[in-house]
C-alpha positions in Angstrom: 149.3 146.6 105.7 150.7 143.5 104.3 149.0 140.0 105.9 150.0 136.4 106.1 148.6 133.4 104.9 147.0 132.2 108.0 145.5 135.8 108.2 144.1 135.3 104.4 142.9 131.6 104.6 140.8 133.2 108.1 139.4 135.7 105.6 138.7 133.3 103.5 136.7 130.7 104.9 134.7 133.7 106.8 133.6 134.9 103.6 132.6 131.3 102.5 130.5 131.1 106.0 129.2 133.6 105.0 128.0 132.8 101.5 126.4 129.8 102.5 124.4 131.5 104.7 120.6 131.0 104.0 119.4 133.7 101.9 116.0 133.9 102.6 117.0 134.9 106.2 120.0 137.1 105.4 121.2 138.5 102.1 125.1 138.0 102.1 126.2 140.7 99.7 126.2 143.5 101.5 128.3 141.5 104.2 131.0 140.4 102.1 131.1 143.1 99.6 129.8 146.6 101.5 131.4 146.5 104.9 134.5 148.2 105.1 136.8 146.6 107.5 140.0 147.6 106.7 140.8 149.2 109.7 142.2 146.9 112.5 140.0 147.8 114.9 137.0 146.1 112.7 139.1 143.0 111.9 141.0 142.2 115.1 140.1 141.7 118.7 143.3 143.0 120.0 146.3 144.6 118.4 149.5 144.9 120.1 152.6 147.3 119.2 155.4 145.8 120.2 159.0 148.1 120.0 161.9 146.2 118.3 164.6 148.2 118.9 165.7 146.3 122.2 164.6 142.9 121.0 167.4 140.5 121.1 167.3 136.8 120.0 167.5 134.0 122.8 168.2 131.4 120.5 169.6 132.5 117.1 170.7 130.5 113.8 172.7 132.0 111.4 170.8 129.2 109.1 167.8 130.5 109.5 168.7 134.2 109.2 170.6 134.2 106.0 167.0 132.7 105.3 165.2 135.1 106.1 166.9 137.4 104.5 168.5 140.0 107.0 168.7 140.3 110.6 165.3 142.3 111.0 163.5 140.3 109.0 164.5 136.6 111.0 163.6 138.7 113.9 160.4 139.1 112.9 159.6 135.4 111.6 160.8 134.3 114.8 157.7 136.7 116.6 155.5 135.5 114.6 156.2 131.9 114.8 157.3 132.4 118.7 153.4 133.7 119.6 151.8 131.6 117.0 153.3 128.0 119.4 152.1 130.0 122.4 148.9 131.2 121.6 148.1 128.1 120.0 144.4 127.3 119.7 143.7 130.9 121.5 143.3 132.7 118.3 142.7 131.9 114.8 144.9 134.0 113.4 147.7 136.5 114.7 149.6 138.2 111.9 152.3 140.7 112.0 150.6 144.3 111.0 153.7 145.8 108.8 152.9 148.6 105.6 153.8 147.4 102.2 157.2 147.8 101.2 157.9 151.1 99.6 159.9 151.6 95.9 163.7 152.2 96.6 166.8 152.1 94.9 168.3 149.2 93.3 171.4 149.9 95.6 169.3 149.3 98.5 170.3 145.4 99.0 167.4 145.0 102.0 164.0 146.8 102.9 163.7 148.7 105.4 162.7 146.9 109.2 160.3 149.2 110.8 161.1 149.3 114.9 157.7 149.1 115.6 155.6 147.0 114.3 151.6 145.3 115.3 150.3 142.2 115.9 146.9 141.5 115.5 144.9 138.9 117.2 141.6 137.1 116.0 140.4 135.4 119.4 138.8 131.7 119.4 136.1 133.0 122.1 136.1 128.6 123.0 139.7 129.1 124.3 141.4 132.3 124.3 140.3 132.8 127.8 141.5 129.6 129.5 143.3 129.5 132.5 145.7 126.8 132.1 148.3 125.7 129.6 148.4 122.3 129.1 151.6 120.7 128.0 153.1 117.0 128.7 153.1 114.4 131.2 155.4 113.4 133.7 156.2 110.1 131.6 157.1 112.2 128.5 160.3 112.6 130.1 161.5 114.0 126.2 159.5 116.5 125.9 159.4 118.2 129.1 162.6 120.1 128.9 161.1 121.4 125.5 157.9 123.0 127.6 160.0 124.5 130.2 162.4 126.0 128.1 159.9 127.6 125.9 157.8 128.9 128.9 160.5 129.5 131.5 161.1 127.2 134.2 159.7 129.6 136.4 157.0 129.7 135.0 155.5 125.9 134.4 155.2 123.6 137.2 153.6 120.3 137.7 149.5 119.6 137.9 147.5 117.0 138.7 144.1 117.4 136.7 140.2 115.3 138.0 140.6 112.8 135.1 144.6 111.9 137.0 147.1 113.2 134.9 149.7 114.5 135.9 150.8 117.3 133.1 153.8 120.3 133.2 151.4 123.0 133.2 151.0 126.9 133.0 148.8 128.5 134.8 147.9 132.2 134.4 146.9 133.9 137.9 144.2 136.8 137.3 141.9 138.1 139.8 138.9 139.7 137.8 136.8 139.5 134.8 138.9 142.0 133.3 142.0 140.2 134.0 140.7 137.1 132.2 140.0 138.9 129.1 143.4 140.0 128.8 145.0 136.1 129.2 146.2 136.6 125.5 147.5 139.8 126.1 149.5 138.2 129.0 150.8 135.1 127.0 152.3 137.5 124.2 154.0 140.0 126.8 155.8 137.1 128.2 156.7 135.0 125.6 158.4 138.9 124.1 159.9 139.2 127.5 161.6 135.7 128.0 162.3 134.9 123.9 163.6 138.2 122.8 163.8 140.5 126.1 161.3 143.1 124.9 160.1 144.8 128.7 156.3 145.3 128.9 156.7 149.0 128.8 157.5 148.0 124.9 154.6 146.8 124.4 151.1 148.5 123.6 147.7 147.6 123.7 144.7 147.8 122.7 141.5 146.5 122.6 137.4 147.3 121.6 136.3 150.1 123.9 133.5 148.2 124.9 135.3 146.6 127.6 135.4 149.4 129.5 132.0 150.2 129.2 131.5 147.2 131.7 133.8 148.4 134.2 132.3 149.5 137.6 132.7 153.6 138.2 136.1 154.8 139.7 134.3 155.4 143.3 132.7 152.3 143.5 135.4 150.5 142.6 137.7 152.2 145.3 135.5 151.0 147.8 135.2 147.2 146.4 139.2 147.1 146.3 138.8 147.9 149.7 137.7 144.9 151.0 140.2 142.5 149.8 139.8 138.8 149.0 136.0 138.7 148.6 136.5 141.1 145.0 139.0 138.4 143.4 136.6 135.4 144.2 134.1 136.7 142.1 131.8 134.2 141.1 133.5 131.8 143.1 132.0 133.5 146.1 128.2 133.7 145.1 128.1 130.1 144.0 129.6 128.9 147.3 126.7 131.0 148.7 123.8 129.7 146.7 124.9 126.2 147.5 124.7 126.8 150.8 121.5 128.2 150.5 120.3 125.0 148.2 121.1 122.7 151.4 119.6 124.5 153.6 116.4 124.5 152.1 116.4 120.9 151.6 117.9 120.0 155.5 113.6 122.1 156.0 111.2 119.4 157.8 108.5 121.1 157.9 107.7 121.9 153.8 104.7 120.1 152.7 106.8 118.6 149.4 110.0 117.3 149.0 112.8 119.4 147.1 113.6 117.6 144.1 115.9 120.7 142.3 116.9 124.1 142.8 118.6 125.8 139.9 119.8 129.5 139.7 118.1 132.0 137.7 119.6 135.5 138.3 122.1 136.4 136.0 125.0 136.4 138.8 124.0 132.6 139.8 124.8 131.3 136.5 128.0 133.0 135.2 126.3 135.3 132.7 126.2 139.1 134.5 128.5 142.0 133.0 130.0 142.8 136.3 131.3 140.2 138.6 129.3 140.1 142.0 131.2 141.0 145.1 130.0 140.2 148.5 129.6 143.2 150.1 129.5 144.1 154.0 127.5 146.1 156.7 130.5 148.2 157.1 131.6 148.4 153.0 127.8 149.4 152.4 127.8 152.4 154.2 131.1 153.9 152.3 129.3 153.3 148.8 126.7 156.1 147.1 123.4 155.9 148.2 122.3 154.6 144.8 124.7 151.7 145.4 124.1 150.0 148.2 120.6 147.8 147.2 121.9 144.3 146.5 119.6 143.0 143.6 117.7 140.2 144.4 119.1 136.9 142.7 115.9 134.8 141.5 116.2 130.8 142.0 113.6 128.4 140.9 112.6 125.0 143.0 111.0 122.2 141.8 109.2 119.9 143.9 108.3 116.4 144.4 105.2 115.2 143.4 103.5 114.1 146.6 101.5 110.1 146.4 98.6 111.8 148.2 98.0 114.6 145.5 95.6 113.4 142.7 96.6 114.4 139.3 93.8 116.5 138.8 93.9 119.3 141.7 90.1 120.6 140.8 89.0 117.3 142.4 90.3 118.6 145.9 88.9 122.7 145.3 
């Protein structure tokens, strides 16, 4: 597989990370020099395979083609250069996965352009899975045709963010966990679709197995699809529930300290569980396996107020 520059300066200022690791903690050599990760699966998040053989051009330049070389090639530099402006500060690198030109015959004028070729992509973990695209304001008057044309004007629209700016934005609408993970994924099947018409049946995934090792079992899944709105609030739901519970305790008369902080502690209150919590009912309980229908308790720690009347040293008072 042949790789681009951006691909080799990301291999290269890993392996210098590396290097200047401290020794005395963990001996670089076998990391740079005796792990084989050739394979994409060890070097890249998530690989695509994208088919070429419908792609068309939206916007094409002779210019720039007899640059390139040929027709299939400009093609190609386009999707590269099309998802590298999208994905932005998502990944830190995305190359085009092509083999190595063969030998042919001097009366070959071009190399051959495979129909199917991969894109690999090397998430930033910081911003790959955002939700919102950021582009300009509504005083940039200049630029904003530029956003919209290169998203689609259906699908940007206008947003007003807490700090008061008003920006041309877009925003990505998943549901789950799982959806977020696969925001990249989403950018790169429509930036194919709306730059060079390539349907998302042209396009193939893939990503580490691992993700579905975090998935919930088929049955228990049926049942959580079931009840609707409370599965895509996710998070969203149990937060607005431990708040809740937070002023409640502190609206309590009768405690013999004052509430000076509550925090979360269970896994599920601070953002950090595998699965997403979903607020299950009386009703929804009974439909699930045995084994399934215990809600874990979610651990929260409260701090208290140190009272006037208590003397620093309790032993005084035992």
């Amino acid at each position: 597989m042949s790789l681009t520059l951006l691909q080799l300066r990301h291999d290269a200022q890993s392996t210098l990370e590396i290097l200047n690791r401290d020794i005395s903690h963990d001996d670089p050599f076998s990391a740079v020099f005796l792990e084989d990760r050739r394979h994409v699966s060890e070097r890249f998040d998530v690989v695509i395979g994208v088919d070429l053989s419908s792609s068309r051009v939206k916007k094409k330049s002779e210019i720039h083609e007899l640059d390139a070389g040929s027709s299939g090639e400009f093609v190609l530099s386009r999707i590269a250069s099309i998802l590298r402006q999208g994905l932005g500060n998502r990944t830190r690198a995305a190359p085009l996965l092509r083999r190595s030109s063969t030998a042919r015959e001097l009366s070959q004028a071009h190399p051959f352009t495979p129909s199917i070729i991969q894109i690999g992509f090397i998430l930033d973990p910081t911003n790959a899975f955002l939700l919102v695209d950021r582009g300009p304001s509504v005083e940039e008057a200049d630029k904003n045709p530029e956003f919209r044309e290169f998203w689609g004007n259906d699908k940007t629209e206008l947003r007003r963010f807490k700090d008061g700016r008003i920006l041309e934005s877009v925003v990505w609408d998943v549901k789950t966990v799982d959806e977020k993970a696969h925001i990249p994924i989403l950018i790169a099947k429509h930036l194919l679709w709306h730059h060079f018409g390539i349907e998302e049946a042209s396009v193939f995934t893939w990503q580490p197995s691992f993700d579905a090792l975090i998935r919930l079992p088929k049955a228990i899944n049926n049942v959580y699809s079931r009840l609707g709105s409370s599965v895509s609030k996710g998070f969203r739901e149990v937060t607005s529930v431990f708040d809740s519970l937070v002023k409640q305790i502190k609206q309590l008369e009768d405690l013999p300290l004052s509430v000076a902080t509550i925090s979360p502690a269970h896994s599920a209150l601070r953002h950090t569980s595998a699965f997403t919590p979903v607020a299950i009912s009386g009703s929804a309980s009974s439909a699930l396996p045995p084994w399934a229908r215990y809600t874990p308790a979610m651990d929260i720690i409260i701090e208290f107020e140190k009272s006037p009347r208590w003397p620093d040293d309790l032993s005084a008072i035992l």
